[in-house]
C-alpha positions, 0 to 999 in steps of 0.5 A: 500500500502506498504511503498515501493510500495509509495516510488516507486510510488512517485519516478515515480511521481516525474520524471513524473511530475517534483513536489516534494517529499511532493506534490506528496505524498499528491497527492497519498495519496490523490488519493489512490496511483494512478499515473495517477489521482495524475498527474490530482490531480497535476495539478488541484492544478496549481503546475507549474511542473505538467505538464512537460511531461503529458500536452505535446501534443501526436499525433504520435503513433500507430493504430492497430488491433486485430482479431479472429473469426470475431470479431475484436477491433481497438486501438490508442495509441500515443506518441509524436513523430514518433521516439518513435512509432518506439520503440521496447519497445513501439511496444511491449506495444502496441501489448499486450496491443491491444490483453488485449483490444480485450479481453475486448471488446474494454471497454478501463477502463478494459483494462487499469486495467488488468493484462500484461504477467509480471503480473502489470497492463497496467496503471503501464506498461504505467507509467513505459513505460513513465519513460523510454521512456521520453515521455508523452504515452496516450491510446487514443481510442478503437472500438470494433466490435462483430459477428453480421455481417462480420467484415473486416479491412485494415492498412495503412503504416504498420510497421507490421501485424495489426500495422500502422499509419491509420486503418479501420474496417468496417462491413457488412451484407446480401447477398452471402458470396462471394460477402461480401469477394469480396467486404469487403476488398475494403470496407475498403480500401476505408474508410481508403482512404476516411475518412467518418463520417458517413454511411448516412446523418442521422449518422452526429451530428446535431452539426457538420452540424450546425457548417459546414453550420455556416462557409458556410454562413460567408465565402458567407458574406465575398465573398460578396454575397447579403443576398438573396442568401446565404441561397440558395447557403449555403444549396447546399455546405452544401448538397456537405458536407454531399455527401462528408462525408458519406460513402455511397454517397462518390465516390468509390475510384476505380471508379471515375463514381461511388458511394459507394451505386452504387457498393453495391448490393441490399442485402448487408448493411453496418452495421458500420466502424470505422477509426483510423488515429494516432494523428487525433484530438488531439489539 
């Protein structure tokens, strides 16, 4: 790297993270000049600064989408603050970087080490953008969704095609085409509305119903349930739990008499989906 390109990338460092000149030196050197592995480098080492703008929490931003020929990659990038996911300069960054992400598969390490059109890396372009911007900027999470079925997608509260605040993508198989457009787009309206964690009972982590029926059965204790029936009683609001939350046995969103599974036709199978609400998660 030349002397240059160090003094600039500790400059960045610097404003970044608050550390002096030394430090962040060290901590490029130490990481081969890489801006996003010295602020870890940093705060590992317990500088008090560090964590200045990196350690602040990100839950706003922007979810979107990027299609062509029925394959199709979903994308979070968040910032801290609504203001900023309404930055032209960070709308911008977001699209291009949604488009490189496609490119990629959705495999977030290649995206984040690829070329922009001004020919620097996404990461140097996210460096610069927090630079500018003042505010910590993460590219969160990605899904991609190949040709081995229909892909469809739905965004809600959209500043624009493709870009808003809650998307989905879902994808579907067997049957007429016909009846896969007609009931696609509804498909993934309703995951949008109705946050599933799964399509079936079988698709929830073992760790998610045991930590749901763990809560279940010290709320009963501390309603006061005699210990005989708590089991009982706990096994039919965890079963409420798993209707709830698998898209299949959930209630279709425009029709409350029915399911998900009722409104499918025998032929059709969901395949798999995804849903990206901004922030959704981040502690």
């Amino acid at each position: 790297m030349s002397k240059d390109k160090m003094l600039e990338n500790v400059k960045k460092l610097r404003e970044i993270t608050g550390v002096g000149f030394k430090d962040c030196k060290l901590a490029l050197d130490e990481n081969n000049g890489d801006i996003e592995k010295s602020i870890d480098y940093l705060r590992k080492k317990g500088i008090a600064k560090a964590s200045k703008k990196m350690s602040r929490t990100a839950a706003d931003g922007l979810v979107l989408v990027c299609e062509k020929d029925n394959e199709m990659s979903a994308l979070e990038i968040n910032s801290e603050t609504d203001f900023v996911a309404k930055n032209k300069d960070f709308i911008n960054f977001c699209k291009e970087v949604s488009e490189i992400n496609f490119k990629n598969k959705g495999i977030l390490e290649k995206t984040k080490s690829y070329l922009m059109k001004n020919n620097k890396s996404v990461d140097e372009n996210l460096i610069n953008l927090i630079t500018k911007i003042g505010e910590k900027i993460t590219i969160r999470r990605s899904k991609f969704f190949d040709k081995s079925g229909i892909n469809f997608s739905y965004v809600h509260n959209s500043l624009e095609k493709n870009v808003g605040k809650v998307v989905s993508i879902i994808k579907i198989n067997g049957g007429k085409q016909q009846d896969l457009k007609d009931i696609g787009s509804k498909l993934a309206m309703h995951v949008a509305a109705s946050a599933p964690i799964a399509i079936e009972k079988n698709g929830i982590e073992k760790s998610i119903l045991d930590k749901e029926i763990e809560i279940i059965k010290e709320e009963l204790k501390n309603s006061g349930k005699k210990e005989e029936m708590i089991d009982k009683i706990s096994q039919g609001k965890l079963n409420k739990f798993i209707s709830d939350n698998t898209l299949l046995n959930q209630i279709w969103i425009m029709d409350p008499k029915k399911k998900v599974k009722d409104i499918l036709k025998t032929d059709i199978t969901v395949i798999d989906f995804v849903r990206f609400k901004v922030g959704e998660g981040v502690d």
